[in-house]
Structures are given as structure tokens and as C-alpha cells.
C-alpha positions as CSV (number, residue, x, y, z in Angstrom):
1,X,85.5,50.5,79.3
2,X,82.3,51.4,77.7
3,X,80.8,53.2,80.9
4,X,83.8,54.4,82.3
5,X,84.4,56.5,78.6
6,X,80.6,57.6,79.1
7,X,81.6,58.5,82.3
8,X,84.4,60.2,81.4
9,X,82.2,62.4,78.7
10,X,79.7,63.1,81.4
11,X,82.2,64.3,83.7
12,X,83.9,67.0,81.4
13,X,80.3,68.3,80.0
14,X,79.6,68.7,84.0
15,X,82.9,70.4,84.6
16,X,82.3,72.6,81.5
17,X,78.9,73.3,82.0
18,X,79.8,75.1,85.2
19,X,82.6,76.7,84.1
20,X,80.8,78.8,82.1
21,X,77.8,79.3,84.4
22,X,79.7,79.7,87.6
23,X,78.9,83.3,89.1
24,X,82.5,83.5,89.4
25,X,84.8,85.3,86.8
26,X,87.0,82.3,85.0
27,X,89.2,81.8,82.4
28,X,92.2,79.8,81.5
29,X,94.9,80.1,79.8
30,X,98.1,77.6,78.0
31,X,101.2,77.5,79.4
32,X,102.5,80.6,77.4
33,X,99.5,82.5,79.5
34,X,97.4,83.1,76.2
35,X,93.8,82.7,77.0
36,X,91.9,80.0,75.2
37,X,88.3,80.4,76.7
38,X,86.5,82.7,79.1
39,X,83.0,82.0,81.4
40,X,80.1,84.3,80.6
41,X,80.9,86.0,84.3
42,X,84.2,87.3,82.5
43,X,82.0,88.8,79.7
44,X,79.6,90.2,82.4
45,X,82.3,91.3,84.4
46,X,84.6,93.0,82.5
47,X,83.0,93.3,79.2
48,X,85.1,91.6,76.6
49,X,83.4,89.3,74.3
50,X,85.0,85.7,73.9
51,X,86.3,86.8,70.3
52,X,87.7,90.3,72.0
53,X,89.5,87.6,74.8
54,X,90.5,84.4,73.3
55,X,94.1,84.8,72.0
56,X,95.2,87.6,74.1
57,X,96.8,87.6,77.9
58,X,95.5,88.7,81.2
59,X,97.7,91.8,80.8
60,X,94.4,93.1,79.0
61,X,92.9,93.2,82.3
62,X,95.9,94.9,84.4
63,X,95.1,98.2,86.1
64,X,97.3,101.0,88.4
65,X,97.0,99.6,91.2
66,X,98.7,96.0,90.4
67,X,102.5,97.0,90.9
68,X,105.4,94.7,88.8
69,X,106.1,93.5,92.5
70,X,102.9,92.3,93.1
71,X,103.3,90.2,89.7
72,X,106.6,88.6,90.4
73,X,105.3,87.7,93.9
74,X,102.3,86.2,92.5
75,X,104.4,84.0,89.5
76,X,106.8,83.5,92.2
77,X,103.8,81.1,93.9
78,X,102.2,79.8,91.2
79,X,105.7,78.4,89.1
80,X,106.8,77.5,92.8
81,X,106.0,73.2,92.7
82,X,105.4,72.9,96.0
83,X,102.6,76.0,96.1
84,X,101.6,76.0,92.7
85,X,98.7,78.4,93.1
86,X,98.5,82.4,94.3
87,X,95.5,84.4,96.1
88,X,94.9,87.6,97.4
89,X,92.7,90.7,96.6
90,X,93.2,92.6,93.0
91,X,91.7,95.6,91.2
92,X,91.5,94.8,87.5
93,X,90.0,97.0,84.9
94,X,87.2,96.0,82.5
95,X,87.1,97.0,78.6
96,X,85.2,100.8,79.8
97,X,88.1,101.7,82.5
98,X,85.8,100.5,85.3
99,X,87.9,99.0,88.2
100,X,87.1,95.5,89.3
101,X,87.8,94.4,92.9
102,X,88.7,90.6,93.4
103,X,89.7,87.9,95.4
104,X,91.7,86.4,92.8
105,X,93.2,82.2,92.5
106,X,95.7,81.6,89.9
107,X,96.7,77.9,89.7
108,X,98.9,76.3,87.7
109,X,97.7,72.7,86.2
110,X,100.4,69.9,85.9
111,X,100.4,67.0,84.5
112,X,102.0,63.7,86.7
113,X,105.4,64.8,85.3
114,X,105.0,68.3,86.6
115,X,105.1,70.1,83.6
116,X,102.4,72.7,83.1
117,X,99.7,72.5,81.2
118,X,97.9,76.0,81.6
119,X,96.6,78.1,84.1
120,X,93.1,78.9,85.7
121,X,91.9,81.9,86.6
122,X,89.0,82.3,89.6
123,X,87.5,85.5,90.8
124,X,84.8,86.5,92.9
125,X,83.7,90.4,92.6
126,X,83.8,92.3,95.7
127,X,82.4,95.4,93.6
128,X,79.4,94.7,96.1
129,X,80.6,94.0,99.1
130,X,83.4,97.3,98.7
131,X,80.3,99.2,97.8
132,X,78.5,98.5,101.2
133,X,82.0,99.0,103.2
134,X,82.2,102.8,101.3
135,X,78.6,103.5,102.8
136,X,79.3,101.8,105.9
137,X,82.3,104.6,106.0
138,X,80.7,107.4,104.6
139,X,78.0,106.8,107.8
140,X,80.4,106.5,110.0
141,X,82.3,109.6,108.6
142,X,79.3,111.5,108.9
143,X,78.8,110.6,112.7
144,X,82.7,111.3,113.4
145,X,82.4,115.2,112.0
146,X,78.9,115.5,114.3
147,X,81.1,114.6,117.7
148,X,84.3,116.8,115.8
149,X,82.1,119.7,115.5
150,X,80.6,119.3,119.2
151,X,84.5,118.9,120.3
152,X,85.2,121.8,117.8
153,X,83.3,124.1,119.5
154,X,83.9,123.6,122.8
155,X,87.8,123.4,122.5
156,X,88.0,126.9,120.4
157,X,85.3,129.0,121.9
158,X,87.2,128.5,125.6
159,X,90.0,129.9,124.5
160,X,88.9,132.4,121.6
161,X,86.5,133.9,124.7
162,X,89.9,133.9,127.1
163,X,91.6,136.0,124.6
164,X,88.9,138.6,123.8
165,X,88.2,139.1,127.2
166,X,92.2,139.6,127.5
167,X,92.5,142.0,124.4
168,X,89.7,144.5,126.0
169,X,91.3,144.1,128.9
170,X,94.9,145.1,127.5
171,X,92.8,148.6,126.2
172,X,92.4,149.7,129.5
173,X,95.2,152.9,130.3
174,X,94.4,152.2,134.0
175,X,95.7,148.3,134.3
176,X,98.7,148.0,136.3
177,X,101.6,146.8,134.8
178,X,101.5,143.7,137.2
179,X,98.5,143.3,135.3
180,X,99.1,143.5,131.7
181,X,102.0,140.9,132.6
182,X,99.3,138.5,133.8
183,X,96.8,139.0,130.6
184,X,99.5,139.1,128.5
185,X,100.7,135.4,129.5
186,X,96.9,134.6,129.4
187,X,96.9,135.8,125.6
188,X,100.1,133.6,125.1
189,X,98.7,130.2,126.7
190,X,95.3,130.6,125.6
191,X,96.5,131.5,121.8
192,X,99.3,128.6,122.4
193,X,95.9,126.5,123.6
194,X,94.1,127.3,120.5
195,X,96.8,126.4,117.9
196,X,97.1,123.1,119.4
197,X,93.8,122.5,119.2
198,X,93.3,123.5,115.5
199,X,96.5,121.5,115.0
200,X,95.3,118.2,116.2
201,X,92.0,118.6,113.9
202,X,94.0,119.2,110.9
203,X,96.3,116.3,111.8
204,X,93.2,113.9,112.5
205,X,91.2,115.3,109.5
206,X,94.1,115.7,107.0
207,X,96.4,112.9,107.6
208,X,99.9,113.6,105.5
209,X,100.9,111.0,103.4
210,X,104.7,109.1,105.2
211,X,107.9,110.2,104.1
212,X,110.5,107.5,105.0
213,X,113.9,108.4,105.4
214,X,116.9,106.8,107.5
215,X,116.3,107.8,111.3
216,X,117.5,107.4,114.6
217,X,115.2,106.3,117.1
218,X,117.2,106.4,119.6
219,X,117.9,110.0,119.3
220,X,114.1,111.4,118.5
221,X,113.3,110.0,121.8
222,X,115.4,111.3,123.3
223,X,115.3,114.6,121.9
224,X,111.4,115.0,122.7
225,X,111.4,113.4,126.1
226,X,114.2,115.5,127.0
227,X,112.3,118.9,125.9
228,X,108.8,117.9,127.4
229,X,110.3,117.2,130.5
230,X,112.6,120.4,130.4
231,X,109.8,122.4,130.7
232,X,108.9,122.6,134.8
233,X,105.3,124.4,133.8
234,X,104.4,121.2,131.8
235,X,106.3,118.4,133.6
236,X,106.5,119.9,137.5
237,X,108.2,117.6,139.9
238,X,107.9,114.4,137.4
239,X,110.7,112.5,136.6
240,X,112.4,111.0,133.3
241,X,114.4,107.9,132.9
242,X,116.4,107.1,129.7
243,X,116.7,103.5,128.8
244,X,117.5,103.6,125.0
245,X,119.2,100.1,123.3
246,X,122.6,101.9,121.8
247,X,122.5,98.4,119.7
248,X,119.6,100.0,117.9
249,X,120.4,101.6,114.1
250,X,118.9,103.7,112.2
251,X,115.9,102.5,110.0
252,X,113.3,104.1,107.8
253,X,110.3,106.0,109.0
254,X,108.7,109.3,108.8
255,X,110.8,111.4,111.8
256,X,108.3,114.0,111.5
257,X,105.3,112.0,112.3
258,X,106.8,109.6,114.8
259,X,107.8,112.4,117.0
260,X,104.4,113.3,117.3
261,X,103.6,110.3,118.3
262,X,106.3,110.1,120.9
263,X,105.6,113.9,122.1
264,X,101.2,112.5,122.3
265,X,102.2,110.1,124.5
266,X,104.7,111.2,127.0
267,X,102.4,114.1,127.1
268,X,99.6,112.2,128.1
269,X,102.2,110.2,130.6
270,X,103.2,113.6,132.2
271,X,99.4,114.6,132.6
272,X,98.6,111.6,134.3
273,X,101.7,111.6,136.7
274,X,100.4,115.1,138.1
275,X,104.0,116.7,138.5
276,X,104.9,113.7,140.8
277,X,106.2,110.5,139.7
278,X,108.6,109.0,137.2
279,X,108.2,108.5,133.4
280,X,110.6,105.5,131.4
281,X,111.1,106.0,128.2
282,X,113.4,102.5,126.3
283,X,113.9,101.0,123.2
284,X,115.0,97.9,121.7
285,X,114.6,96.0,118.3
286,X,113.8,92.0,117.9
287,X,113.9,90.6,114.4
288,X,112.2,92.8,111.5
289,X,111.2,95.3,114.3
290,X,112.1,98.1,116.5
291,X,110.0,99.2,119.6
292,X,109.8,102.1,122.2
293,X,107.9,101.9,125.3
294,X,107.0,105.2,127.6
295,X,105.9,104.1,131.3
296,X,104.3,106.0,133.7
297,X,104.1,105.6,137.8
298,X,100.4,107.1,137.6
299,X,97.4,105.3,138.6
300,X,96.8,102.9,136.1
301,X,93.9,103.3,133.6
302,X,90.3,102.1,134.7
303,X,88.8,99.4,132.9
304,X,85.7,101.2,132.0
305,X,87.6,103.7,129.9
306,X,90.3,101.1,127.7
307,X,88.1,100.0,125.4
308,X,88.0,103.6,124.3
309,X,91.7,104.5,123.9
310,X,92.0,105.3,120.5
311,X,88.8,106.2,119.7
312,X,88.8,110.1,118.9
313,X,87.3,112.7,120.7
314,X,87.2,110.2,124.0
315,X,89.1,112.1,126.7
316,X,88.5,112.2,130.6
317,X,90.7,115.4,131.2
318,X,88.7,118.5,131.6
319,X,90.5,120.2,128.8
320,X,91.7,118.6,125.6
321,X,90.8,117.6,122.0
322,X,90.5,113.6,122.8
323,X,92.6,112.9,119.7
324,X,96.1,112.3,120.9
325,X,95.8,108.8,121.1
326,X,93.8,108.1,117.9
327,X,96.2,110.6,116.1
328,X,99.4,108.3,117.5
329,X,97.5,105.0,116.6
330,X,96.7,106.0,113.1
331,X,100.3,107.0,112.2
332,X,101.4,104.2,114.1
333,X,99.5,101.5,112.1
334,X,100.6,103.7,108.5
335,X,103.8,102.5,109.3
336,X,102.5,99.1,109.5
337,X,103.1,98.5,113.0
338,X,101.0,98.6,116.2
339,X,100.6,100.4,119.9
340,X,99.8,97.8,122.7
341,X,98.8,99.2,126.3
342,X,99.2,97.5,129.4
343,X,97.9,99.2,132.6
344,X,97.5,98.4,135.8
345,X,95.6,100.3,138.8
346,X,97.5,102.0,141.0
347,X,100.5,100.5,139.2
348,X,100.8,102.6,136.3
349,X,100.6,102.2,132.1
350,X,103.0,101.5,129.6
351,X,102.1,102.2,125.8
352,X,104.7,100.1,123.5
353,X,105.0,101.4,119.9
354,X,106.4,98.8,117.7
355,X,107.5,99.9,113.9
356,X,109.0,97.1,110.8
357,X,113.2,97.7,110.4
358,X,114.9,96.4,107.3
359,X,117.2,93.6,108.9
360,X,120.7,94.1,108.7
């Protein structure tokens, strides 16, 4: 009895001990969630002192970005018996304002009835790791605006150089009037040309923040397939098919932004067909989700060119920005869903956009 009370001792000095030398931020608190001791991390961390700690809650430590959802989701876990515990990534602020990124385990300690006894705490600091990601980005970001700039210059100094040449032109009291009709609609299509271009920069360089609102799917694709393929200069001889689910409702997301999605990639559909051909557009919802899905009858998309996709500024046509795709990903994946692609040579490509719906 002797040894195993030793044993005992030992066993809860060894258990202290690294508590409070652990690397990771720890504290615990008593069933009401008051905090009766911190680890010298927490000190290090956040800068209380164990006077400044003890007797307070973690509340102390909350910051902006930890939402009252996020908190009854995480009691939710830990007061569930069969769980008992909650992780997941956190931003708490220390005693200066600083903001302290975690990855966060709360559990709940029960004795053999199953009534709790207190809580512990356990955080490791991604401060460093978030630090080497910003850099990682900023690099990145830095490499991105080299190939925009190249793109940049190409895309607008075409087009700019099409219209001055047709603005001298348009001085001249001797042109025809057959002419001035033809430089005229070059000033239109190259000016039309341009704004696109500047448009898709701004829209890849500035993304807008999503405005939800109830929307039919259903009748947005509609809408824009039905407009890009009533226009013969831009469609030609293609073809559209309409397969839309009429069992699919409305659901929130940002009409606005999905359209351009929609309008990126039937364009890039029609482009591929050539003017010959047949484009599908259908939709169709399975549980939690609705999806589109635009088809082509083209040639299918070669291997050595899928990996690159969405990557912007990646584009085998002679003329555009590259960034339709990325643009229609990014928005995409904002919403929280995804695009898939599946392609096959001389078969053709279908891009599937799938977006979260509130069940009914």
C-alpha cells in the first residue's frame, strides 16, 4: 500500500511537472469554467500572470473572430458524453491585443459517475507556422503580379494600338463611308476587347465580398446560356440544349457572381466548339447541394494542359486574359463548393459546378 501511495505521489508530481513545462499553452478550469491554474506557456503566450488568471474564465481570452456559434458548437461537444472533448483552430487574444492562433482541445474530465469535474485546456501556437504561410503568400503574390503585368501588357496594348490606329484613321475626310463603317466596328470590338480585359483583372485582383440572396438556378442559366448563344458573331453554328431539374428551388447565393461563372464557362465551351457542335447545359440537386454542368462536343482537353486549368494567366487561345477559369474556381470555392472537369479527347469536356442548398 506503501509503494503504490509513493507511486501515486510520484505519478502526480510527473503529471504536474509537465503541465507546467509543456511548450503547449494549458490551463484548467472547475466545472463552473473558473480557472484554477495556468502553465508558464499561458503566461508566455498570452501574457497574464497566474495572479492576473486564476479565478477568472477563458472569456478573458475571447477575441473577434470567435463567433457565439462557434462557442455553442464547441460546448455542444464537450458537455456531449459520448464526445466529451472539442478541437479545431482558434484566434485568441493575449493581455496587449495581440491575436493568438491555435489548434485548441477542450476536454471535459468525469469522474466514473460521469459528472464533471473540470475542464482542460491544450493549445499549440501556430503564430509560427501562420507567419511562414503569410511569407509563403506574399512570395507567391509577388510572382503572380510579375506574370499579371506580362499578361497586362500584352492584352491592353493590342487593342489600345487597334483603336489609335482606328481614331487617326476616322480623321481622314477622304475615307469612304464603307470605310468608316468598318473602323468604326473595329473601335467598338477592340474597345468592347479592352473592357473585358480590364474587367477580368479587377475581378481576379479585387475579388467582391458574396452577397447571398434567394436565387433561382434554374433561371440564371438559363438566362445567360440563352444570351451567349443568341449572339451568332459569338456562338456561329453551335448549338444549346437545356436540361434544367424544374424540381430544383431556389437557394441562397450571390446571383451576381455565379453568373459570371456560368457566362466564363459556356464561353469557354462555345470557343472550343468553333461555331460547330452542341453545348448542354443541366442541373440537378442531391442532398445539401445543387449542381450545374455545361458540356461541350469539342475535342476534349489534352492531358498536358489539365493540370493547369485554374491556374491564372494559363490560356492556349491566341487572345485572352487566361483568368476565366481561375476567376469561376475562386468564386466557386467562396461559396464553399467545388468545379470538377471531366474531358475526354475527341469526346468533349464537361465542367460540373456544385454549390451547398439549405435542405427543405
Amino acid at each position: 500500500m506503501e509503494h503504490l501511495a509513493k507511486s501515486d505521489i510520484d505519478l502526480k508530481d510527473v503529471l504536474l511537472a509537465g503541465f507546467r513545462r509543456s511548450n503547449d499553452v494549458m490551463f484548467y478550469c472547475d466545472p463552473n469554467g473558473i480557472i484554477l491554474n495556468i502553465n508558464d506557456s499561458f503566461t508566455a503566450r498570452y501574457g497574464y500572470t497566474r495572479e492576473e488568471a486564476i479565478g477568472r474564465t477563458p472569456a478573458m481570452l475571447r477575441s473577434r473572430h470567435s463567433t457565439d456559434e462557434l462557442y455553442k458548437r464547441m460546448w455542444r461537444s464537450i458537455l456531449d458524453p459520448q464526445k466529451g472533448y472539442w478541437r479545431g483552430e482558434l484566434i485568441n487574444k493575449a493581455k496587449d491585443g495581440r491575436e493568438v492562433p491555435l489548434i485548441l482541445t477542450i476536454t471535459a474530465v468525469r469522474n466514473e459517475e460521469g459528472a464533471i469535474l473540470g475542464y482542460i485546456s491544450n493549445g499549440v501556437d501556430l503564430s509560427e507556422q501562420k507567419s511562414l504561410q503569410e511569407r509563403l503568400a506574399q512570395s507567391e503574390a509577388l510572382a503572380t503580379i510579375g506574370e499579371m503585368a506580362a499578361v497586362v501588357a500584352h492584352e491592353i496594348r493590342n487593342p489600345l494600338g487597334s483603336i489609335v490606329m482606328a481614331a487617326q484613321q476616322l480623321t481622314d475626310e477622304a475615307l469612304s463611308r464603307e470605310d468608316k463603317d468598318t473602323v468604326t466596328r473595329v473601335l467598338r470590338l477592340e474597345s468592347k476587347r479592352l473592357n473585358e480585359a480590364l474587367g477580368n483583372f479587377l475581378a481576379y485582383a479585387r475579388p467582391r465580398p458574396l452577397t447571398l440572396g434567394q436565387n433561382d438556378l434554374n433561371a440564371l442559366l438559363t438566362e445567360v446560356a440563352q444570351m451567349a448563344f443568341g449572339n451568332k458573331d459569338l456562338a456561329g453554328g453551335a448549338r444549346l440544349a437545356l436540361a434544367c431539374d424544374a424540381g430544383l428551388d431556389g437557394f441562397p447565393f450571390d446571383a451576381d457572381q455565379i453568373r459570371q461563372v456560368v457566362w466564363n464557362i459556356i464561353l469557354n465551351a462555345i470557343q472550343v466548339l468553333s461555331g460547330k457542335g452542341t453545348a448542354t447545359v443541366r442541373s440537378g440537386k442531391t442532398r445539401g447541394a445543387a449542381w450545374f454542368a455545361i458540356s461541350d462536343t469539342g475535342p476534349g482537353i489534352p492531358e498536358s494542359i489539365r493540370h493547369d486549368l485554374f491556374k491564372p494567366f494559363r490560356t492556349t487561345k491566341q487572345q485572352g486574359t487566361g483568368l476565366g477559369l481561375a476567376i469561376a474556381e475562386r468564386i466557386v470555392k467562396a461559396h464553399g463548393g467545388r468545379v470538377d472537369v471531366e474531358t475526354r479527347l475527341g469526346h468533349g469536356t464537361t465542367f460540373t459546378v456544385t454549390l451547398p442548398r439549405i435542405e427543405d
